[in-house]
N, C-alpha and C positions, 0 to 999 in steps of 0.2 A: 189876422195876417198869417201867410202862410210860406214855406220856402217851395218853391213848383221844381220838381224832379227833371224837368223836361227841361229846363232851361239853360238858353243857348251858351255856350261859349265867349260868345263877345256880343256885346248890346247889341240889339237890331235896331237901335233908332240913331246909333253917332256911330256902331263900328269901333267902338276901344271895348277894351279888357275894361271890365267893371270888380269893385269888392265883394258884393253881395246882392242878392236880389232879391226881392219878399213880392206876394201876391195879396192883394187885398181884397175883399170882398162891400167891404162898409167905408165911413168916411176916412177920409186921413187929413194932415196936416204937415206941411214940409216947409222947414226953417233952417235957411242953411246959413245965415247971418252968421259970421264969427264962427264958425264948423271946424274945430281941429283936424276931424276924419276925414269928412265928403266934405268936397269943391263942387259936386255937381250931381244932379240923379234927375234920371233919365226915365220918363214915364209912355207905359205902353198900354193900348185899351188891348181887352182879350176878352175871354169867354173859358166856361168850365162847366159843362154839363147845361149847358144854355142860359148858364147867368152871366152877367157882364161882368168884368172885373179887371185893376187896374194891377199891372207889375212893375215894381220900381225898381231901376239900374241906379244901385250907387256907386261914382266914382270918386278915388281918392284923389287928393292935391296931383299927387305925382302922375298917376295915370293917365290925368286933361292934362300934365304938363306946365305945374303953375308950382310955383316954389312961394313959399311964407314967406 
């Protein structure tokens, strides 16, 4: 996983301020059951020197607007 320099301002796939975004290159796994932090994360296909790879928008509870 990696943090990408380049990346945007607000998610390109919902349009909200997001927490944090990491770039992956291998498999992953996302489990948001019972999530104190992230309510939602938001996944983008990309590329990086011609390899595929996936970037994940996490949002917090309050950011999608959802209260505990």
């Amino acid at each position: 996983m990696d943090v990408p320099a380049d990346a945007p301002g607000r998610c390109p796939v919902c349009d909200v301020a997001y927490d944090s975004v990491s770039d992956h290159h291998a498999g992953v796994m996302v489990n948001l059951v019972d999530n104190a932090r992230y309510r939602r994360v938001c996944f983008e296909p990309t590329a990086r020197d011609d390899e595929p790879r996936v970037r994940f928008y996490h949002h917090t509870h309050e950011q999608v607007g959802v209260d505990d």
